[in-house]
Structures are given as C-alpha cells and as structure tokens.
C-alpha positions in Angstrom: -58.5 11.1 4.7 -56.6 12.2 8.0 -53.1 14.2 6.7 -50.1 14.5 9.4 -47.1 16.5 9.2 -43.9 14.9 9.8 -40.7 16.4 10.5 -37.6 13.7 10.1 -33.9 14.3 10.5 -31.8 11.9 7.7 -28.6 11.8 6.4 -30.8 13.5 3.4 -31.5 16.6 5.7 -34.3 17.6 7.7 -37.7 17.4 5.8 -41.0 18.4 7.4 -43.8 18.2 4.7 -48.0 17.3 4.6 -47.8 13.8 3.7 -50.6 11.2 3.4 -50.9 7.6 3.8 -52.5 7.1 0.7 -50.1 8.6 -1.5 -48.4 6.1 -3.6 -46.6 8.6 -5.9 -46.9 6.7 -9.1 -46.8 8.8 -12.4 -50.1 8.7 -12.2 -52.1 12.2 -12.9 -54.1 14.0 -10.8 -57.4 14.1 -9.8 -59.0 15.8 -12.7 -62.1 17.6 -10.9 -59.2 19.8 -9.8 -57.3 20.8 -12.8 -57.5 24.0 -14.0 -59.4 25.3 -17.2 -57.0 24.8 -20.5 -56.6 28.5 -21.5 -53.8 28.3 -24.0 -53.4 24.0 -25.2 -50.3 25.3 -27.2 -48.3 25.9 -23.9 -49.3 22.6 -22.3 -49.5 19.1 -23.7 -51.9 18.1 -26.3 -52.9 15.0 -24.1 -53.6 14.4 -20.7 -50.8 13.4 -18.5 -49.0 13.5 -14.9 -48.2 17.2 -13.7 -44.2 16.1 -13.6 -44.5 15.8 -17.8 -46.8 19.1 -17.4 -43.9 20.4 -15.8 -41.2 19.3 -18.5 -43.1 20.4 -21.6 -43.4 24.2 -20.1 -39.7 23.9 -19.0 -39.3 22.9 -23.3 -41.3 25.4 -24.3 -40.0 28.4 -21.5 -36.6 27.4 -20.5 -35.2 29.0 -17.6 -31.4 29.9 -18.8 -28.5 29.3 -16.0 -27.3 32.3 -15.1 -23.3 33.0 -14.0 -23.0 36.3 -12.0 -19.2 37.6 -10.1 -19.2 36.9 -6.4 -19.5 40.4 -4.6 -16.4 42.2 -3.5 -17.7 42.6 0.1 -19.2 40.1 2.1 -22.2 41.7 4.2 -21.4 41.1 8.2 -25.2 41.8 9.0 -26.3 38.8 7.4 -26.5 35.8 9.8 -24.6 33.0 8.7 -25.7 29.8 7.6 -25.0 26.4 9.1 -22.8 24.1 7.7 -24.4 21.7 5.5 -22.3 19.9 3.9 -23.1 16.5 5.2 -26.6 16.7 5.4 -27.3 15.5 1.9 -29.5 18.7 1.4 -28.9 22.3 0.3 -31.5 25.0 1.8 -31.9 27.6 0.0 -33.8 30.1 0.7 -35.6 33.3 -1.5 -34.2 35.9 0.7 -31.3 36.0 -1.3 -30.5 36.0 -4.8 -28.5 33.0 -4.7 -28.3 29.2 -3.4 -26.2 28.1 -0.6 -23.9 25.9 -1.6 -22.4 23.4 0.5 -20.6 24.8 3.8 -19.5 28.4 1.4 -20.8 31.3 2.8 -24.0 32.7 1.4 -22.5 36.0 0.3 -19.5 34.0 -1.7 -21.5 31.6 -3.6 -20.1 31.8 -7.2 -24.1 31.3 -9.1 -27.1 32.9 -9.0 -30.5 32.8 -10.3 -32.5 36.2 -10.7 -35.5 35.7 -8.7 -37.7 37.1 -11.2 -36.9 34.1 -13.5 -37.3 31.2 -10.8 -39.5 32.0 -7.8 -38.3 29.6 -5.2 -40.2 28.6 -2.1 -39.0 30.0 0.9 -38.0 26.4 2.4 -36.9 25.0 -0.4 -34.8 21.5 -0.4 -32.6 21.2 -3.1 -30.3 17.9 -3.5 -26.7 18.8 -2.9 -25.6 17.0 -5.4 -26.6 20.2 -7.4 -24.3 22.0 -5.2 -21.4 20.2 -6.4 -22.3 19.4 -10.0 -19.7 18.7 -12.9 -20.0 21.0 -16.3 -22.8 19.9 -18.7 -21.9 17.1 -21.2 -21.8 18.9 -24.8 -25.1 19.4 -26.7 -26.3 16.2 -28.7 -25.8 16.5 -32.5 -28.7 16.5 -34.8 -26.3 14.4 -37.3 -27.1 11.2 -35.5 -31.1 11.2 -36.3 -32.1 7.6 -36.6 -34.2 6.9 -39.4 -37.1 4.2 -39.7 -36.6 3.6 -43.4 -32.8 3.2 -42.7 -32.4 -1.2 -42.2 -35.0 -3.3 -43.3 -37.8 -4.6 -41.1 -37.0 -8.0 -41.3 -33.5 -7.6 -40.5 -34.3 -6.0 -37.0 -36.8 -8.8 -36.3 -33.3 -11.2 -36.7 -31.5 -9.4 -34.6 -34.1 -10.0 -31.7 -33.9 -13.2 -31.9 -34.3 -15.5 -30.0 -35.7 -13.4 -27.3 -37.5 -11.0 -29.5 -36.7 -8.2 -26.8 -35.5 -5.1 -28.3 -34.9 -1.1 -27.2 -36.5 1.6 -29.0 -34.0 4.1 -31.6 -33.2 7.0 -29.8 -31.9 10.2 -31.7 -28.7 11.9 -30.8 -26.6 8.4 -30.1 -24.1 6.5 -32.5 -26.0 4.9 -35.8 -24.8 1.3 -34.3 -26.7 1.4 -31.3 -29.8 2.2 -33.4 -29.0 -0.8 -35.8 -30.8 -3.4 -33.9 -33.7 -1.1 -32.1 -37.1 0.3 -33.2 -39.4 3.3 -33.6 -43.2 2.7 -33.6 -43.4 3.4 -36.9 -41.1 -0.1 -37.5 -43.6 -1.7 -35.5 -46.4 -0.7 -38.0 -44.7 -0.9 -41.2 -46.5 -2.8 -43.5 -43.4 -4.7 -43.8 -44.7 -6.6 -40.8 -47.9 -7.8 -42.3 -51.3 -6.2 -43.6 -52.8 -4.1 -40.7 -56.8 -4.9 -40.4 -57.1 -3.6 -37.5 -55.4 -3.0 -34.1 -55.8 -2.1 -30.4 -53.6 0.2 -28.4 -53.6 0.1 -24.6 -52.0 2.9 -22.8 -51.6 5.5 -20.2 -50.9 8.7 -22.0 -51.9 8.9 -25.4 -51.7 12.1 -28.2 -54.3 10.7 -30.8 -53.4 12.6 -33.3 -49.3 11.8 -33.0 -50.5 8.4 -33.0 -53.0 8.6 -35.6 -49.7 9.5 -38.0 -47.6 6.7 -37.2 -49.7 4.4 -39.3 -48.0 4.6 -42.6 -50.9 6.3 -44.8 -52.6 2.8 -46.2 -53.2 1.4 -42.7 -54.5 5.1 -41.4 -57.6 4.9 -41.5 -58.1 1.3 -40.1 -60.3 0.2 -37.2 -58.5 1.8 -34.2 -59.3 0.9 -30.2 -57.3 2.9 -27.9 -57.7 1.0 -24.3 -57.0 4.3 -21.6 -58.2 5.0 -18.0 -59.1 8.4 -18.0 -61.9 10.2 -16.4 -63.9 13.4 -16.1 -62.2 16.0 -17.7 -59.1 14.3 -18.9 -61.5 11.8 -20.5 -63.8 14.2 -22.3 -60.6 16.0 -23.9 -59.0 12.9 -25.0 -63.0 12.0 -27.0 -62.5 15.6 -28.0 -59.4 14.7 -29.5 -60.2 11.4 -30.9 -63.7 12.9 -33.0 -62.0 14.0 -35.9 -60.8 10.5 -37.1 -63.9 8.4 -37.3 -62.0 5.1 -37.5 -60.9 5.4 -33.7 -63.1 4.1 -30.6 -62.1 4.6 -27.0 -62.7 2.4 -24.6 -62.4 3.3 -21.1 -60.6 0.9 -18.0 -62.5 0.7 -14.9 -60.3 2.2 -11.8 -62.7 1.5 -8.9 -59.6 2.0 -6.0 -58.4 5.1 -5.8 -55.1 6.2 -6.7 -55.1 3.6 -9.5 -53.9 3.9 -13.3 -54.3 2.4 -16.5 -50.7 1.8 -17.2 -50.5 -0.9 -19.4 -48.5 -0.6 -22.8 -49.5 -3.0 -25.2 -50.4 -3.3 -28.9 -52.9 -5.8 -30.7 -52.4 -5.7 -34.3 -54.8 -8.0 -36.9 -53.4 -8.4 -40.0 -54.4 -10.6 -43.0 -52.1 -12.4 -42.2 -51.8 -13.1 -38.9 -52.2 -11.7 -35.3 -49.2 -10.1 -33.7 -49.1 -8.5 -29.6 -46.3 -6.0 -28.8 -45.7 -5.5 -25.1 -43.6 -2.8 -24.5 -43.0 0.6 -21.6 -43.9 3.7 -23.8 -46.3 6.2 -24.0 -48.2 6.8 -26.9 -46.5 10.3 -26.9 -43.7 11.9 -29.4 -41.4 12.4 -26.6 -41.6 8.5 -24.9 -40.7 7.6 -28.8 -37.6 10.3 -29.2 -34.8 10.3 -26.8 -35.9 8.0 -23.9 -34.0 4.3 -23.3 -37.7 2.3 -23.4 -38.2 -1.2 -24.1 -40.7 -3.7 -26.6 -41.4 -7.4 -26.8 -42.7 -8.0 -30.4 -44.5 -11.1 -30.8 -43.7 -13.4 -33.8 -46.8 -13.5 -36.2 -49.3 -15.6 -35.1 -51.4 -17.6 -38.1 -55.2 -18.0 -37.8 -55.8 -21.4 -36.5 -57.7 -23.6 -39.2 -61.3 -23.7 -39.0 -62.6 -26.4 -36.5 -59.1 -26.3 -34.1 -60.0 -27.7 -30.8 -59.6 -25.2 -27.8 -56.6 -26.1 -27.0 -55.0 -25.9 -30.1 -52.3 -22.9 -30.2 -51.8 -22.5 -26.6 -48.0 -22.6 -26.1 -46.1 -24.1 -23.3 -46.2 -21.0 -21.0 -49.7 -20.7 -21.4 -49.6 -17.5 -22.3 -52.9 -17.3 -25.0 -55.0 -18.3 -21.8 -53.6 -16.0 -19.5 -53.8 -12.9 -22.4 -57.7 -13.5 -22.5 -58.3 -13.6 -19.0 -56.2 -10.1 -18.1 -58.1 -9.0 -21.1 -61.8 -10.3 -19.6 -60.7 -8.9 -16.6 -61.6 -5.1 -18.0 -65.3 -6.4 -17.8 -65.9 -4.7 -21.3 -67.9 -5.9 -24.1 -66.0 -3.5 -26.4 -62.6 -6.1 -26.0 -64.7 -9.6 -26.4 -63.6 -9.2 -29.9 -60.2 -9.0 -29.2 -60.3 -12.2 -26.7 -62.1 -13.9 -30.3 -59.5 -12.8 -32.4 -57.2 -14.1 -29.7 -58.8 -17.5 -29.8 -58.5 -17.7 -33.5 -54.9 -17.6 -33.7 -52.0 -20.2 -33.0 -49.9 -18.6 -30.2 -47.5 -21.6 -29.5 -44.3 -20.2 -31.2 -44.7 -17.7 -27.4 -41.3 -18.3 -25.0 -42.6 -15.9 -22.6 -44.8 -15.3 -19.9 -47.3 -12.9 -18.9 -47.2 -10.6 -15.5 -50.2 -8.9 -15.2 -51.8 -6.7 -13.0 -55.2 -5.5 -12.3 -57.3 -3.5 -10.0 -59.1 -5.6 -7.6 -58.7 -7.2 -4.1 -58.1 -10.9 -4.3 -57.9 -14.1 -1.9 -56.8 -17.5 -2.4 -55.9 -19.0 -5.7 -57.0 -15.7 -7.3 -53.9 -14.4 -5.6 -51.2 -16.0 -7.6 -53.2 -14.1 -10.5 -52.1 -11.3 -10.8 -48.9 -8.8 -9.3 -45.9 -10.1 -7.4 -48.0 -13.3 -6.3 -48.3 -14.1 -10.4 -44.2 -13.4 -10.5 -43.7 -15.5 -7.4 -45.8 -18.3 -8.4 -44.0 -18.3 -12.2 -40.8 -18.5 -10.6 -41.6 -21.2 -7.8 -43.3 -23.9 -10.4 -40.5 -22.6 -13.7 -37.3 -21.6 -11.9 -34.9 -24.3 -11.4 -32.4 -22.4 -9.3 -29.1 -24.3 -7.8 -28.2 -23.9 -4.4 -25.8 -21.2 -4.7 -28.3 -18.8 -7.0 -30.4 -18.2 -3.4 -27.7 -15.4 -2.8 -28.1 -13.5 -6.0 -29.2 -10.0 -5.8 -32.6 -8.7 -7.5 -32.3 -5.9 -9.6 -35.2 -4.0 -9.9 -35.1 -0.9 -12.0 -37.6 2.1 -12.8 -38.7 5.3 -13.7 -41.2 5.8 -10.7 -41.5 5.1 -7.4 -44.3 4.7 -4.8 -44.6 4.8 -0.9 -42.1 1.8 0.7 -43.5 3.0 3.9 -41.4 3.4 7.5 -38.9 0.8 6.6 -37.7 -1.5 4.1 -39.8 -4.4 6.2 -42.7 -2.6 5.6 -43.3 -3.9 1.7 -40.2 -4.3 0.0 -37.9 -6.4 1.8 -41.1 -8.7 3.1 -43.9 -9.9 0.3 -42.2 -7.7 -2.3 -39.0 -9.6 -2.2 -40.0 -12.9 -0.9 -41.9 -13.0 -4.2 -38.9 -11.5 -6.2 -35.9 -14.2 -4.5 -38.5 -17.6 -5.3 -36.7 -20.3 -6.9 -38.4 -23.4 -7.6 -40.7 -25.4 -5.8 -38.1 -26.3 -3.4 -36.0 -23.4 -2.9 -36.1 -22.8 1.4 -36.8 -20.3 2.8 -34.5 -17.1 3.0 -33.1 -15.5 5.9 -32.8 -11.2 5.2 -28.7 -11.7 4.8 -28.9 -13.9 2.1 -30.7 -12.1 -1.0 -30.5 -8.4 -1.6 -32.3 -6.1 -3.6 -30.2 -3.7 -6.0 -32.3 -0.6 -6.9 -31.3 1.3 -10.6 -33.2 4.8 -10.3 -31.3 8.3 -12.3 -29.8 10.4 -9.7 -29.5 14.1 -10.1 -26.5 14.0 -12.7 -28.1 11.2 -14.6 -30.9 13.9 -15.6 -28.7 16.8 -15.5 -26.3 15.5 -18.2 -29.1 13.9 -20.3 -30.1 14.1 -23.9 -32.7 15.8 -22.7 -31.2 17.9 -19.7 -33.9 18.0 -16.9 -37.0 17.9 -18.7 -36.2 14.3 -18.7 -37.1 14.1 -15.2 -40.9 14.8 -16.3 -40.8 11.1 -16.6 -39.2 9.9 -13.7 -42.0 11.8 -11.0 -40.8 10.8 -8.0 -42.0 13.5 -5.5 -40.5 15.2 -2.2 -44.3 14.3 -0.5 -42.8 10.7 -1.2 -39.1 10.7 -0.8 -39.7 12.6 3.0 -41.2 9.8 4.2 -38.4 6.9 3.1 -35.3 7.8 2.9 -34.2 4.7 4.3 -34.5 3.8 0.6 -32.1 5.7 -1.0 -29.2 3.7 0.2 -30.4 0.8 -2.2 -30.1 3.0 -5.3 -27.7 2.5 -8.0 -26.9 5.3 -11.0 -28.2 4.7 -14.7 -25.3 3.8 -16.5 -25.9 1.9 -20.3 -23.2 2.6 -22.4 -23.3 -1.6 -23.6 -26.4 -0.1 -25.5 -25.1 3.7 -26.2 -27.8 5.1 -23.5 -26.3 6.4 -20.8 -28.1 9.8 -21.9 -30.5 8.7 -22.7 -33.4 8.7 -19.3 -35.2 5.3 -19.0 -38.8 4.8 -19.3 -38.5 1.5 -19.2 -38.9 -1.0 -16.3 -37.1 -3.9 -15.6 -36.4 -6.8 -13.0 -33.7 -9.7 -13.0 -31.9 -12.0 -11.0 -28.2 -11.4 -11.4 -25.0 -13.6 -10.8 -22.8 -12.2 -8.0 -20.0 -11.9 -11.2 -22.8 -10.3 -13.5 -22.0 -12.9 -15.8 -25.1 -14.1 -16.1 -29.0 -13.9 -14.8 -31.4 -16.1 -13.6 -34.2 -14.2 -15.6 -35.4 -11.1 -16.9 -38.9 -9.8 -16.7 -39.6 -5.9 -18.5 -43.2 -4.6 -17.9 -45.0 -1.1 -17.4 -44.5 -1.8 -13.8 -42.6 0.3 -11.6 -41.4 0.2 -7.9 -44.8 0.7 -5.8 -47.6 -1.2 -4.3 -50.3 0.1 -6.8 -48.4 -1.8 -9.4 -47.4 -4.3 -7.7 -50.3 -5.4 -4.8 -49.7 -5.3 -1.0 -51.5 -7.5 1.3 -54.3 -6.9 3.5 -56.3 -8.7 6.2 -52.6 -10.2 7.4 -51.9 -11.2 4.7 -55.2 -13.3 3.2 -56.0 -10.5 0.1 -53.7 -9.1 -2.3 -54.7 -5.6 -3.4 -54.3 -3.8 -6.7 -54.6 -0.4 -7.7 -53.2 -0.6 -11.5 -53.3 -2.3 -14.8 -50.0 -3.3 -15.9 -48.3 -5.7 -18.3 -45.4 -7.3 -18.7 -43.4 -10.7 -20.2 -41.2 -12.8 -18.0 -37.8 -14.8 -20.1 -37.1 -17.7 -18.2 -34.0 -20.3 -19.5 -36.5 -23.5 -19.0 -38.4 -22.0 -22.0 -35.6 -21.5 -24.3 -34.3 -25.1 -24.2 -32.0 -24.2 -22.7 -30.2 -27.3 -20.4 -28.7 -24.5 -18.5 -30.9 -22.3 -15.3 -29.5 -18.9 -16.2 -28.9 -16.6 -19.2 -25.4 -15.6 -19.9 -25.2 -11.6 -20.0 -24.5 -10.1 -23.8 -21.8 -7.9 -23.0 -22.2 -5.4 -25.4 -26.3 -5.3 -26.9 -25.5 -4.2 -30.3 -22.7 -6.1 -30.9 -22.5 -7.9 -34.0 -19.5 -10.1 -33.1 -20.8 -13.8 -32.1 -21.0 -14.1 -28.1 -22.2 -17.3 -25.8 -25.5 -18.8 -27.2 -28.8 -17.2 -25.6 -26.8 -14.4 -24.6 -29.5 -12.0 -22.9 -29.3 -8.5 -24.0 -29.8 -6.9 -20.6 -29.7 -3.2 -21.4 -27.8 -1.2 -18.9 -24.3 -1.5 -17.5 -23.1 -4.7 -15.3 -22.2 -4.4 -12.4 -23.7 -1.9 -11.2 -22.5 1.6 -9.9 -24.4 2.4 -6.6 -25.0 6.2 -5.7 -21.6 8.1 -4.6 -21.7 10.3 -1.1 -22.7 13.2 -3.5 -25.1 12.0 -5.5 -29.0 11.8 -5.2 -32.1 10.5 -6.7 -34.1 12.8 -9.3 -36.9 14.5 -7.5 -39.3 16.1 -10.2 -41.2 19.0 -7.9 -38.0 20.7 -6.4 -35.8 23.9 -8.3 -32.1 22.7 -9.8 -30.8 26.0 -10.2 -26.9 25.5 -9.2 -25.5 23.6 -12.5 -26.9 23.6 -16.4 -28.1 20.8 -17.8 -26.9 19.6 -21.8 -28.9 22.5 -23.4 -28.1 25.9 -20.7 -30.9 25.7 -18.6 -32.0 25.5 -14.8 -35.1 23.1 -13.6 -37.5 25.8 -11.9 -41.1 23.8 -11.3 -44.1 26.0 -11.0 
C-alpha cells in the first residue's frame, strides 16, 4: 500500500500529514497483530475496542487537570513572534513553550498553560481554534438525576413508543422526564417483556461480563450467542473473557476486505412466549448504556406461528422476516441457522419497518439493491411517494464517525451517496446538484467540551486528523448537536440517523436510524464505473416510511418536544435532536479524537491530552 504525504492550505490551516488511500477512518480498531502486550488490564478496557475509546478510558482513569497560571510580567523580545492566526481555523502550538498560542495574542501573553510534564505535545501539533476561544465549562452534572430501571413500569414505556416503537436510551445526569419514555438494557431484558429462552447479541464492542449482568438473575444463565468480528488477539481475549460463563458461545463474522467491521447492533431474544428483535446503535459496553444520546427499535412480540403455517404465513407487508434471514445467511455460519429457524417459526406481520442492511462483499446487478445505500435507494424509489415540491428537501444525515469523502464532495457523497439518499418514488426525475442538499449533524469541539462526559466523550466520536486533512471541503456541511426537545444536548450521540426534512422542519419524509455512520465501508462505493457495489461492514438498521403507517399522508409531522405527554398531530415522529438545525459558527469545529485540547476545561476540570 503506496502512502503519500500531502500538504494542503484550508480555511482549517495548513495540514501536512502521511495519509493513505485506504483509510476510511471508521471506529473501527486496529490491526491487532500490532497492539501491544496487556500489562496492566485495570488501566485499559476490559474489552477490545477502537484506540479513540482506549484513549478516553485512560483520560477517566488519569485525568489531566486544566491548569490556570498568571501571564508573565515581561514579555521576552528574543522570542520570534508568531504569525497571526486567527483566521486560519487552526491554532499551532508548539512544545517549545509552556503554553498554547492562542489566536493572534502573543505567545508570551497567553493567559493558560499546560506543564509540559503533564501533556507532552507534539512539536507540530494542530489544535482547533475553537479551543482558543472556548466559553467556561457548563456546571458538573448532579448525581441526583440517576435514572432507575425499576422506576416506570415496562409496559408503560412500550406505550409510549407507540406507534413507531422507536425510543432513546435513559441517560443519567438529565431531568427525570426525559428518562420517562426511554430505556436501559436492562428494560429490554426484564422479564416483564416475556420469558427469556434464549437470545443472540450482535455487536461491535462487547464487555462479556457487563453484559453477562444485565440479565436479571433468572434469565443469567440462558443460552447466550454473542455475534462479533474480532480477530487474532482481540479475538482470543474476548474467548478469554467469555470461558468463565458456560452458557455463552461466540461466533465469529467473516471480514474478508480489509478495513471492515462488524458493527451491527442487534438483539434476538426467544422467549416462551414469543420471538422479539431489537435494533438499536449501542455497544455492549457500560459507558454506550450511561450518558450517551443512542437509539433502539424494539420489536413487538412476535407469536410462534401454528404448526403447519405455509411459508409465507407471518411475512409482513415490508417484507421484513425475508429480508432478516437473508442478512442473517449472509454470515455463511452454521452457528446462526438456528436463529433463521426460529425466525421462520414466528409471525412477524405486526413489522412497520424495513430493513437496511449492510454486508461485506462486492456485488453486481440485482444483488446491488441488496444491501447499503442501493437497498435505501431502491426502498425509497418503489415506497416513497414524494410530491413535487419534497425533491428540494434537504437530507439530514447524522453520526458519530466519519470516513474518507475523498477530494471533493463529487467524489462519494454528493454523487451515488446522495442520489441514493434524495430518491423518491418510482417517478421522481432526476436531480440537478442545486436542488437537494445534504445537512451534516457531527459534535464540534464545544459539543464535547461542555458534555456530560467532558472530552472523554469524544472516545466515541473517532474522527481522526489522518482523515479530516484530506477533506476539509466537508466541514462546511456540518451542523452542531443540539437536542434539548429530548433533554440531550449533553449528552454525545452514539446514535446514527438519516431523514428527509421539510424546508419548515415541520415535518419529514422519513426516518431511517442504523449502526451506520458517514463512510463508504458502511455504506458501499462503486467500482468498475459503477457496475459493483463494494462493502466493507456489517450494519443494521430500520427505515419508517408514512406508506406503512396508514397513513393517507407522504410525510411524518415532527413531535416537537419527544417526551412530551401533551397530545400533538397524529403519527407525530419523535425525531430526537433539535429542528432546524444550527450549522457550525466561524469559531467552531468538528471533534477530532487524536489531537491535545489543552486551552479550555471540559464539565469535570480536565484537558484532553491523547498519548
């Protein structure tokens, strides 16, 4: 694999970094022939994981306190003063001195300081200004506000996702009300939802034993799969960590192209009485369950069809039993034939939604509309009845990582990435590049900064400056996290999300939330001009779409505020962040997980200093 250096001049500042072509930039974790030997497991996760949430749980555990010296008296005249940078989008700061130019101040007046000792930077640092010019931290996050699983009744938060069955999970340190309608995993397995025989758990990143103890104790020791895609290393800790409990079996994804994850987030649970399928955007980790904004689609309980039912019995109208068996087949595993029997078994009609799937491969002709934006375009084009005037609304697409765009915004994601997003219908013409945009929601600096979290939050959202060098064309499209219609503002998302939104925000054309996030691994690009889609990742997801909710209307009205108990417009959507949307401001820029923030505290005192 040929690497280049590039050197680029931006309104983000001059980069010059080793990039490569082949780095998509995913949250993905590294090649585990090269990680180092575990020497102390207390000081670095329990489970194996990207090197950004590497990163945050040593910042938890060794926080790096900001540190407020006095300016000095005297200004030095030998030093050599630094350029003004104060429109270059970038501060450089440099570990000659002992503290960070900020803005166009002069080095030796600079107000905040960092002992060296304490944060080693590189000598070429980039650090985003925004930093530079950061308000106070928000005040520290009471511990009064703990939500509680056993606090509202099980089926009265299955109600209140009704009709769409879409719901957020509880994050602690917010208002009681905008827990009173979401969900901790331990909700999900409550034996107030049925009888657990048995259940499958697909995932990325997954701490067995955490997991192991959210099955309430008489469903703990029932037949557990846990579907993952690690390798090597990673792969022979996470068996190591899965031995003690005899009633779990692993079963490992295939991830023949490289670069490619298993990042799929979904439950199968058998119960006596039923079959239920959660599809949701969290980690099987404490922290993606604590004080993250994530999201869940929670299946009604499917009954066992009667003995005898004809094949087709139990499919619903968006076909989405079929579809279910074939991304499950398409792991090629004997170990999951079970699960496609039990799928078989069970009457899945009662399903609104539809599946998004995506899974490693290279594809050509019908296969194609399979899988990745092609399966999203092809939903929309043949159940999408758009109006004439809806081929102007923008796409929002929002995320927690992002991958390479390439050179320009024609490259992937204003060509076969939006002209699958902006389909409508069968007969929907084609667009020109004026009429449709796309609207990009990614957490700046602050966003992170004045989380619940602080910036450990950002070990979630690893988006890397190998990546952002190459394409910041794309930062002009982003748009600041912002959700106080479901108390979250503070609260970083995990989860991923795509809609199609009414120039008035009013309402959307419809809503799709999945594991997937803003890159062609997850996604597919096209090859071979354009005859063969290729994917790198597994991912999952469930489009809502108005023709399956009888509705007579083509669009959702937005649900202004999520938790709200007061009665709004029927089939109000309960889209989960703030409409319309607040686009980055001259000072603001997006989190970048591998760079120091040493200029401004975040919510709990500390500085962001990666190793």
């Amino acid at each position: 694999m040929q690497r280049t250096t590039d050197s680029q001049e931006s309104n983000h500042g001059k980069w010059t970094m080793s990039s490569s072509d082949d780095d998509e930039g995913d949250d993905r974790k590294p090649s585990t022939s090269t990680l180092p030997p575990v020497v102390n497991r207390s000081s670095v996760p329990q489970y194996p994981c990207s090197d950004a949430r590497k990163e945050a749980h040593k910042r938890k555990a060794d926080p790096v306190k900001f540190e407020q010296e006095s300016p000095p008296q005297v200004s030095s005249p030998a030093k050599k003063a630094k350029p003004n940078l104060d429109d270059s989008g970038w501060c450089l700061s440099s570990s000659d001195e002992e503290s960070g130019l900020t803005g166009h101040v002069p080095q030796t007046a600079t107000s905040t300081a960092v002992k060296r000792e304490k944060c080693d930077r590189p000598k070429e640092t980039l650090v985003p200004k925004a930093e530079c010019n950061s308000q106070p931290p928000t005040q520290k996050p009471s511990g009064k506000n703990k939500p509680s699983s056993e606090s509202q009744d099980a089926w009265d938060l299955l109600e209140s996702g009704e009709p769409f069955r879409f719901y957020l999970t509880k994050v602690l340190g917010i208002k009681p009300k905008y827990n009173s309608g979401a969900l901790h995993i331990k909700d999900i397995l409550s034996p107030l939802f049925g009888s657990l025989v048995s259940s499958a758990q697909f995932n990325y990143c997954v701490d067995v034993e955490w997991l192991v103890k959210q099955y309430p104790k008489e469903f703990r020791n029932k037949p557990l799969l846990i579907v993952h895609g690690e390798k090597r290393e990673s792969k022979a800790r996470l068996h190591e960590d899965a031995h003690p409990y005899e009633h779990v079996r692993l079963c490992q994804a295939k991830l023949d192209i490289a670069y490619g994850t298993h990042h799929t987030k979904m439950m199968l649970l058998l119960y006596k009485e039923g079959l239920r399928v959660v599809i949701h955007t969290s980690n099987l980790i404490h922290d993606d369950w604590h004080q993250k904004t994530q999201g869940i689609w929670l299946s009604p309980l499917f009954p066992r069809l009667p003995e005898g039912s004809p094949e087709s019995a139990g499919e619903p109208a968006t076909n989405f039993r079929s579809d279910l068996i074939d991304y499950l087949a398409s792991y090629r595993s004997p170990t999951l034939k079970e699960w496609i029997e039990i799928l078989r078994q069970h009457d899945l009609s009662e399903t609104r939604v539809y599946l998004v799937g995506s899974t490693p491969g290279r594809y050509l002709g019908a296969e194609k509309e399979k899988w990745g934006h092609f399966r999203l375009r092809k939903l929309l084009k043949e159940h999408a009845s758009g109006k004439a005037d809806e081929e102007t609304w923008p796409v929002v697409c929002q995320f927690s990582s992002i991958g390479s765009m390439g050179a320009d915004k024609s490259k992937w994601l204003y060509s076969e990435f939006r002209d699958s997003l902006v389909t409508l219908g069968k007969d929907v013409r084609t667009l020109t590049r004026k009429e449709s945009e796309l609207r990009l929601i990614y957490p700046s600096v602050n966003n992170v900064r004045t989380s619940l979290e602080g910036y450990p939050a950002g070990g979630s959202l690893p988006y890397s400056i190998q990546t952002a060098q190459k394409q910041p064309w794309l930062h002009s499209y982003f748009h600041k996290w912002t959700a106080d219609t479901s108390g979250r503002s503070n609260a970083m998302p995990h989860i991923k999300t795509y809609l199609r939104l009414s120039p008035d925000c009013q309402k959307i054309a419809w809503f799709l939330v999945t594991s997937a996030n803003l890159s062609k691994a997850a996604w597919g690009s096209l090859e071979k001009n354009g005859t063969q889609l290729m994917i790198r990742s597994y991912e999952l997801g469930v489009l809502f779409l108005p023709s399956s909710f009888d509705l007579d209307t083509n669009a959702f009205h937005v649900k202004v505020n999520v938790f709200s108990s007061s009665q709004e417009k029927a089939m109000s959507f309960p889209v989960p962040y703030d409409l319309p949307l607040e686009r980055y401001g001259s000072k603001d820029r997006p989190w970048i997980w591998n760079i120091p923030y040493v200029n401004a505290p975040d919510t709990h005192g500390n500085i962001w200093c990666p190793s």
